[in-house]
Every structure is written in structure tokens, then in C-alpha cells.
N, C-alpha and C positions, 0 to 999 in steps of 0.2 A: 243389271244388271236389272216394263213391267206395266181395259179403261175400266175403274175400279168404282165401284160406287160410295159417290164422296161423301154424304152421311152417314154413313157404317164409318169408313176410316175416319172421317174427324170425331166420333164418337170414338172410336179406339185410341185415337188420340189422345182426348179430352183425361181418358182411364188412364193412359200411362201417366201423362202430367201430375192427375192427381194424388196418385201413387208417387209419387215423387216431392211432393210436399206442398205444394204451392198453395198458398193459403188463398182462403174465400173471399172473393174481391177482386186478387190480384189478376195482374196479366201475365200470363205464361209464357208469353215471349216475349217478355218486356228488357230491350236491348241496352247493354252497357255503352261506355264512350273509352276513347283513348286517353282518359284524366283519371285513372282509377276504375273506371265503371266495371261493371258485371261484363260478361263476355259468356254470352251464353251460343253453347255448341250442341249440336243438333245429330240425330245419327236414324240410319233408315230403322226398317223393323227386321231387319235382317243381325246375326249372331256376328257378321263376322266387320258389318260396317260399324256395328255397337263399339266392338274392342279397338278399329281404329281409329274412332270419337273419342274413345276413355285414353287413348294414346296420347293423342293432340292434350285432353283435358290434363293429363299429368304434368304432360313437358311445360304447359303456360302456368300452370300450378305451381311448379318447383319454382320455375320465376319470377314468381310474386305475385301474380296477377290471379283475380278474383274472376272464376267461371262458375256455370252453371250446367248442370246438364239437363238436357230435353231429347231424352233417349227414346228411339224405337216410337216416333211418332210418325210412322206411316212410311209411305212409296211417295216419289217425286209427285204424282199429282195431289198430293195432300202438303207437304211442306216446301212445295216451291214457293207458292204465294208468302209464307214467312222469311226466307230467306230475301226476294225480290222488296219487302217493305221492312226489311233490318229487324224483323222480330228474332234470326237466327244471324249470328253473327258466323260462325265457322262450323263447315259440313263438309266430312270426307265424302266426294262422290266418283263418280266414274265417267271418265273421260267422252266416251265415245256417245254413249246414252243421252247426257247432259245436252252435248249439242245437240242432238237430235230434238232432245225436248223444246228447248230453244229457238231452233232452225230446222223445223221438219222436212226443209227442202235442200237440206244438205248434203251435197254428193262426196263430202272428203269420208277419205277409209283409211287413209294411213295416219299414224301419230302426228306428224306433223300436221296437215292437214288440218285434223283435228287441233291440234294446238292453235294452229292459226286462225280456225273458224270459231274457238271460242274467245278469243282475243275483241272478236267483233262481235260475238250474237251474245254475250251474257247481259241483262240489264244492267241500265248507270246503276252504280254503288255498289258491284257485284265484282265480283277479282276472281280468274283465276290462277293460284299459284300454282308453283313446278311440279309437276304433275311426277309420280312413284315411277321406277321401271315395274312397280310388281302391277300384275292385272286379273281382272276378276271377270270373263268374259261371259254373257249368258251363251253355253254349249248345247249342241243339240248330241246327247248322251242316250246310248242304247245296250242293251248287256250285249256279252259277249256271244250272247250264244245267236242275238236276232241276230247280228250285225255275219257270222260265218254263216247261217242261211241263207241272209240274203246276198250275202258279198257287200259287204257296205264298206265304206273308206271314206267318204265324204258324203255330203247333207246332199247332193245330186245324185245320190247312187238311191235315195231314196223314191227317186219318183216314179220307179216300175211298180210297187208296192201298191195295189187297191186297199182302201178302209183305211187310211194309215190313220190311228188315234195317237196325237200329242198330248202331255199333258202339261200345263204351265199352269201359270198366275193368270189372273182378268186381266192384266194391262197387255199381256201378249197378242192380243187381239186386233191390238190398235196401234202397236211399234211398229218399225220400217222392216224388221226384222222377222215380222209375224207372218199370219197367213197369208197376206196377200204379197208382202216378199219374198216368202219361199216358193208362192207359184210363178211370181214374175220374173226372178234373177234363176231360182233352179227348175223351174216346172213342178213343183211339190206340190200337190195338192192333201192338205191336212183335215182330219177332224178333231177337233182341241176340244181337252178334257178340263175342265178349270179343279187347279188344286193348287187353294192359296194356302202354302208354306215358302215360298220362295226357293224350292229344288229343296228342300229341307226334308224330314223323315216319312213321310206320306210320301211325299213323290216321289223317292227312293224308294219305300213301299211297294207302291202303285205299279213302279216299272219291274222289279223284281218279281212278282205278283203277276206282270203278262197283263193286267187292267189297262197298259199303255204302252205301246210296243217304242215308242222313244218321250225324252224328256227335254223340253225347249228350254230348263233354266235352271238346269243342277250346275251349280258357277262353278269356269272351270279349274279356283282355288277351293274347293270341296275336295276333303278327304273321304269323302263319300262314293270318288270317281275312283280308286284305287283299293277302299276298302274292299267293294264290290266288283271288282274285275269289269269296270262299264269301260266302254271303249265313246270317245268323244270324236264325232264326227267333223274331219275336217272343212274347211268354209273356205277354200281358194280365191270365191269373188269378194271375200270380206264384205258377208251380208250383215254380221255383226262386226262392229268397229271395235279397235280397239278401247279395253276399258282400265287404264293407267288408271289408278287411285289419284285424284288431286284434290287439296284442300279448296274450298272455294270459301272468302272471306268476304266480310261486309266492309262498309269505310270507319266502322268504329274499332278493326283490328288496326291495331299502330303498325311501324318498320320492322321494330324489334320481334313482336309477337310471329308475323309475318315470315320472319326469316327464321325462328325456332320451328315453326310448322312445314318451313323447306327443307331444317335438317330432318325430321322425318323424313320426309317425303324420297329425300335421298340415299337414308338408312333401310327404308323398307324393301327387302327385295322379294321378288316371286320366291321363293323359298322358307323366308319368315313369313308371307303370309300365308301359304299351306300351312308352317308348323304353328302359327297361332291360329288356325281355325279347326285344327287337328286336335291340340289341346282343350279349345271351350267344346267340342264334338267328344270324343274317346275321355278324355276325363271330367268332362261336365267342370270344365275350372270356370269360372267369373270372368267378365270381362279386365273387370281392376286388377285380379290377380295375374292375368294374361301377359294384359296390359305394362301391369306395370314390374315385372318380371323382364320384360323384353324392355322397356327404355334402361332398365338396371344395367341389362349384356349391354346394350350399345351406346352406353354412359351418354344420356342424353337426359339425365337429372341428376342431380348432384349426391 
């Protein structure tokens, strides 16, 4: 849902936080408690995991309870380490990926599976809750036009293809799902183009463009996948895991909080999150406004 070089992004990081206020001295991750504290929530650098951090941040809001946000500070290899020592208290992340990061030797592929492998592989102090039915899968996306040339239908149909250029993120390189996965579960053999937007307007570009005849991680809640008539190659061996949205929380989120964050989780379906990623996309709206527009529909603040 991504091996990155970690002083660039903690650098990137650093810029957002600061942009964000946090005054000279402080610590930017510095964690609240279940007695009033701060409750600071965390979101990737991605548009569409931002809006469903600003979601969570609403609904604890309306509640009473004092958040903070520490948005768009990186990819999993950048704020895992804050989450695993309580600098982030709450992060919507994605299911399948999570364990993998966790448990690189993890052979589950179904939800469950998954559910039950992260029950065991997250760090002490670490939770994860009832995971969304909506999902955000990294797709391997090709136009329409490559996919009737070559006859494509699935990510196997690709391996008669000589030269084939992917183009993704730096971390694609290094997930299960990368290149040495698609030659080992389909015979794929790839040459990867690095284009860090995260399937975002470059590598929609790029592919349209012919620069990259498929895309490893136009996610497949992008309305970017329909704007464009791309057609998303199916994965029968589930070489990418399911990736159900779940809140992961630290031990300074209380019962109460906890259980506001599973009515999202329960409210959100694959449908609302194309239409909230379709709107911060086609009308350039705010995550807040997105955000909090949609807890309004689903009367999940007062």
C-alpha cells in the first residue's frame, strides 16, 4: 500500500512536522496518556490515508478528547519506529502490508489469516483494531490499450512480455510483492522505473505516456483507475494481500476512543473510499473538508 532512503524521508518528515507548528525544542511525537493527554495520530504521505487520519482525528475530537496531528510523515519505513515506541498513538494503515512489514515470513493471504497473523506479529503496546471492509490494494494497472495487445487479464499473463518496465515507489523493490515476487509466484520478470508519488499524477502520467508499459501501485481505490480506462490486473495467487484499512493504536488509546475508531472502521466501505478519494482528486477538496463532510452523512459526530 512501498527500500526508501531514510534520511531524505526523515528529512521530509522533519518539513512536514514543522509546517505543522510544533515549536523549537519540542518533540514531535511526544505521546499523550488515557487521563486527558494529547493523542497524537499519524497518517502516510499518501492523499487518501491523510483523509482517513483526519476522519479518526474528527470523530475523537467531537468526543472530547485532545489530538494532534502528525500528517503525511512518510512510508512505513519512516514511522514505524514512532508508532513501535508510542511517539504515534493512532494510524490508519493497511492490513495485508503491515504484517508483512512485521512478519516478512508470512505466508497468510486471506483476511483472516491476516487478521490472525497480526494479532501475534505487532509489537507489545501496539493493537490492532477491527480492520474496514473497504481496501486499498497496491494493483498492478496497465491501459487499455497495452492490456488488448497483449491479451492481459491477469499479472501472469504478463510474463511473455520481454523489457517489461514497471514503474512504482523505492520500497517496491524490497516488498514480497516486488520483483523478486512476481518472478517467483508468476515468472515475471520486471525492469522498475522508480516514480515516488505513490501511483499518484506522474505515474498516471508515466503510464499514459507509454514511459512504463504497467503501474505496480496505482491503489486500487484510485479514481485515477476509471478516470483513465486502465484496466487492473487480476492476482489469483494473492501475491498482494488483502489491504482492509485498520486503525492501529498505541496503549495510551483508552476503551472508549478505541471503540469510536471501530465505528469508522465499520462505517467505511469500498465505496466511500473511492468517493472520498475521488473528491480530494477531481475537486482538489481538503482532507478536513472531505473528512468531515463524510462523518456528518454517517452521523458519527454530533
Amino acid at each position: 500500500m512501498r527500500t526508501r532512503a531514510l534520511p531524505l524521508f526523515a528529512a521530509a518528515a522533519a518539513a512536514v512536522l514543522t509546517v505543522s507548528g510544533c515549536g523549537a525544542g519540542s518533540d514531535p511525537f511526544e505521546s499523550g496518556g488515557e487521563d486527558g493527554g494529547t493523542l497524537v495520530i499519524g497518517s502516510q504521505q499518501y492523499y487518501s490515508n491523510t483523509i482517513i487520519a483526519e476522519i479518526y482525528a474528527q470523530v475523537l475530537e467531537d468526543a472530547g478528547l485532545d489530538v494532534r496531528r502528525e500528517f503525511e510523515i512518510g512510508q512505513r519505513e519512516v514511522y514505524a519506529a514512532e508508532l513501535e515506541n508510542g511517539g504515534i498513538d493512532v494510524f490508519p494503515e493497511y492490513a495485508g502490508s503491515l504484517l508483512q512489514y512485521f512478519d516478512p515470513e508470512t505466508e497468510a493471504r486471506t483476511a483472516e489469516e491476516i487478521r490472525t497473523g497480526l494479532d501475534g506479529a505487532l509489537p507489545e503496546g501496539l493493537t490492532a483494531l477491527q480492520e474496514s471492509p473497504a481496501t486499498d490494494q497496491n494493483a498492478m494497472v496497465v491501459t487499455a490499450e497495452f492490456a488488448e495487445e497483449h491479451g492481459l487479464e491477469s499479472i501472469g499473463d504478463l510474463a511473455g512480455i520481454d523489457d517489461l518496465v514497471v514503474g512504482a515507489t523505492p520500497e517496491f523493490e524490497t516488498r514480497p510483492y516486488g520483483p523478486k515476487g512476481l518472478a517467483d509466484v508468476y515468472g515475471v520478470e520486471v525492469e522498475l522505473q522508480t516514480i515516488d508519488d505513490s501511483g499518484g499524477p506522474l505515474t498516471v502520467g508515466a503510464l499514459e505516456d507509454g514511459d512504463i508499459d504497467a503501474a505496480a501501485n496505482i491503489f486500487s481505490a484510485s479514481p485515477a483507475i476509471a478516470a483513465n480506462d486502465f484496466v487492473v490486473l487480476a492476482d489469483p495467487e494473492a501475491l498482494v494481500p488483502p489491504e482492509n484499512v485498520v486503525p492501529v493504536v498505541s496503549e495510551a488509546v483508552g476503551a472508549d476512543a478505541r471503540g469510536l475508531l471501530e465505528e469508522v472502521s465499520g462505517a467505511l466501505t469500498q465505496e466511500d473510499l473511492l468517493a472520498l478519494n475521488t473528491r480530494s482528486v477531481e475537486e482538489q477538496a481538503t482532507a478536513e473538508v472531505v473528512a468531515g463532510e463524510w462523518v456528518k452523512e454517517k452521523a458519527l459526530v454530533g
